[in-house]
C-alpha positions in Angstrom: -104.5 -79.8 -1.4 -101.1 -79.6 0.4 -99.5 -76.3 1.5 -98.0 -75.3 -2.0 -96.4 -72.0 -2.8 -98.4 -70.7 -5.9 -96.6 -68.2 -6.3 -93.0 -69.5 -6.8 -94.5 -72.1 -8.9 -95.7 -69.2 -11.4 -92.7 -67.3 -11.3 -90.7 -70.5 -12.0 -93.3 -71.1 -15.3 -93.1 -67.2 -16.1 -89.1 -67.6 -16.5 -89.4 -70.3 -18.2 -89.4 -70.9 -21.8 -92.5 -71.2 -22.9 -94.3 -74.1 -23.9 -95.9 -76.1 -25.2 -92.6 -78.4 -25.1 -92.0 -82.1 -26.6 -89.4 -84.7 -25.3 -87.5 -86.3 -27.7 -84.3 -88.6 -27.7 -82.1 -85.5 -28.2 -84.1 -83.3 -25.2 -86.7 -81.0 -25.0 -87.7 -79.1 -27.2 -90.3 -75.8 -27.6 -92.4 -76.4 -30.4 -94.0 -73.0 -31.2 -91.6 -70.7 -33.3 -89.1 -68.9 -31.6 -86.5 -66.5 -33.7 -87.8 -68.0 -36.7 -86.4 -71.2 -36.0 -89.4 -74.1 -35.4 -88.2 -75.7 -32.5 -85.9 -74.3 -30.0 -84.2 -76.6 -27.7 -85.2 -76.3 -24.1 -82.8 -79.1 -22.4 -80.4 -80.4 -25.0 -78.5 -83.8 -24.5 -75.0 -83.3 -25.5 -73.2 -87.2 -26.3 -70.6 -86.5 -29.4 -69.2 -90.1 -28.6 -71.1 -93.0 -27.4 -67.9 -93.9 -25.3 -68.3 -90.6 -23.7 -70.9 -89.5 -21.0 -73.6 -87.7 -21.6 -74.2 -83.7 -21.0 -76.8 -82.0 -20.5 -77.2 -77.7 -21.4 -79.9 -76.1 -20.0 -81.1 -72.9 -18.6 -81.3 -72.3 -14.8 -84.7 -71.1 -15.3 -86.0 -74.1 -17.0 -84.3 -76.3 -15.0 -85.5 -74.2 -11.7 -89.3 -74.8 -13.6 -88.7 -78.3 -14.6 -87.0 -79.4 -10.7 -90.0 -77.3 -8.8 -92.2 -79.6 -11.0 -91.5 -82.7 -9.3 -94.6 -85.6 -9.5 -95.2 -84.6 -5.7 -96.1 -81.0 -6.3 -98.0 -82.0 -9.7 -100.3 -84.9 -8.5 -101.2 -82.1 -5.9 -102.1 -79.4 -8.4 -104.7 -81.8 -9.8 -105.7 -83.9 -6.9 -109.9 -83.2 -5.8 -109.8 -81.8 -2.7 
């Protein structure tokens, strides 16, 4: 395995909202209840006009998780050694 940092890649997780989350055409969404509301949005896409660009509202810590995530760092989390 490559030289990771374990340990940022857990605190990044830990600050993160927790999972399990589902992608969907609107974002990301948690989908265990949170606040009694079913699904809380993780990463929501923000387009009131089609015309318009789109935004995106997210928190730094999930976007810190989901960026420290990269397919680099992932396929080496499961790779055999």
């Amino acid at each position: 395995m490559t030289n990771l940092d374990l340990e940022a890649i857990k605190a990044r997780a830990e600050a993160a909202t927790a999972g399990p989350w589902e992608a969907t055409e609107y974002g990301i969404n948690n989908v265990t209840p949170v606040d009694d509301e079913y699904y809380m949005q993780v990463l929501e896409v923000d387009a009131p006009d089609y015309d318009d660009m789109a935004t995106l509202k997210i928190s730094d810590e999930d976007a810190a998780h989901i960026a420290g995530m990269d397919p680099t760092t992932t396929l080496a989390l499961v790779e055999d050694d």
